[in-house]
C-alpha positions as CSV (number, residue, x, y, z in Angstrom):
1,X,7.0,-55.0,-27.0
2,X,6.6,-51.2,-26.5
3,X,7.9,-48.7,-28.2
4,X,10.4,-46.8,-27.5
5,X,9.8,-43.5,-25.3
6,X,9.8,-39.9,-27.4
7,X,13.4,-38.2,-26.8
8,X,13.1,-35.0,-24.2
9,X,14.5,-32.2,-25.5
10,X,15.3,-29.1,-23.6
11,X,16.5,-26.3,-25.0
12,X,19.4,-24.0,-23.1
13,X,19.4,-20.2,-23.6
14,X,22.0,-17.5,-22.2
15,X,21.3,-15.1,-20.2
16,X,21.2,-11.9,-21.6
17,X,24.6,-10.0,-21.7
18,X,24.5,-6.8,-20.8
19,X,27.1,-4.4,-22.0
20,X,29.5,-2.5,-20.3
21,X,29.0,1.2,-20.0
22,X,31.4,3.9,-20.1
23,X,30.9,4.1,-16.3
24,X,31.3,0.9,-15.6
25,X,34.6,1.5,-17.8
26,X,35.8,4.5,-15.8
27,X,34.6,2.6,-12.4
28,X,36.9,-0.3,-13.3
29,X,39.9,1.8,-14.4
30,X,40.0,4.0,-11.5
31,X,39.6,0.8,-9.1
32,X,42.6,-0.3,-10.6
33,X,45.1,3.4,-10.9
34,X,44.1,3.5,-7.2
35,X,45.1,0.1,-6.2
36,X,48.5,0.4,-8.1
37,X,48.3,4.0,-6.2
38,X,48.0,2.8,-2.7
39,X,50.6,0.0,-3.6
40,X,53.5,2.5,-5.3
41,X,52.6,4.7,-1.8
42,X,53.0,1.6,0.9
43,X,56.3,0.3,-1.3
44,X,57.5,4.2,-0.7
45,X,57.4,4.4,3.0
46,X,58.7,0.8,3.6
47,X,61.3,1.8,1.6
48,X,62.0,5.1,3.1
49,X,62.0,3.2,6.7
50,X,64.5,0.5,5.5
51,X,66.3,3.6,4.2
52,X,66.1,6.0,6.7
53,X,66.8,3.0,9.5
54,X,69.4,2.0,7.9
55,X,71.5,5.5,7.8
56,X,70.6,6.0,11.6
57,X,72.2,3.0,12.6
58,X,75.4,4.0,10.2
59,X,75.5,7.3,12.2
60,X,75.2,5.5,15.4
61,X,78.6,3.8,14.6
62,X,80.5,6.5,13.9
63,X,83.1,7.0,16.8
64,X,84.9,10.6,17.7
65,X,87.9,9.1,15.4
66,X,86.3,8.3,12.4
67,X,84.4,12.0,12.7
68,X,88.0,13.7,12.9
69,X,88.7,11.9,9.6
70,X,85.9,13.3,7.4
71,X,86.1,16.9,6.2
72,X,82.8,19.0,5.7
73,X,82.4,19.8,2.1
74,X,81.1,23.2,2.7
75,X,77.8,22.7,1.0
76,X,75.7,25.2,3.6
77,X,75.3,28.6,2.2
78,X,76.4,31.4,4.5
79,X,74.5,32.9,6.7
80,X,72.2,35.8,5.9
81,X,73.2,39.1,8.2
């Protein structure tokens, strides 16, 4: 009979950690507040498009009849002489 083979042990370490930095805080935190940035900016000017689109094509529909119907408020200041 033979005796039974010694156990292999192996033994696991972590890597180091290495900390995080106050520029690698400041890095992260600015990648972010830019990316929500660009993202309020794009939503802005799709908005304004689907906006601005939208009252062009209202205008477009307006016939000479429905103009003599609507009276100006008289919000322009008068001319300068």
């Amino acid at each position: 009979m033979q005796a039974p083979p010694a156990p292999i042990i192996i033994k696991v370490t972590d890597a180091p950690v290495r900390g995080l930095g106050l520029g690698d805080v400041i890095l992260n935190a600015v990648g972010l507040t830019g990316a929500l940035a660009i993202a309020a900016v794009v939503f802005g000017l799709i908005l304004a498009a689907i906006v601005i689109g939208y009252r062009k094509l209202q205008a477009r529909r307006i016939t000479d009849e429905a103009a003599a119907q609507t009276q100006p408020l008289g919000l322009t200041p008068p001319a300068h002489r």
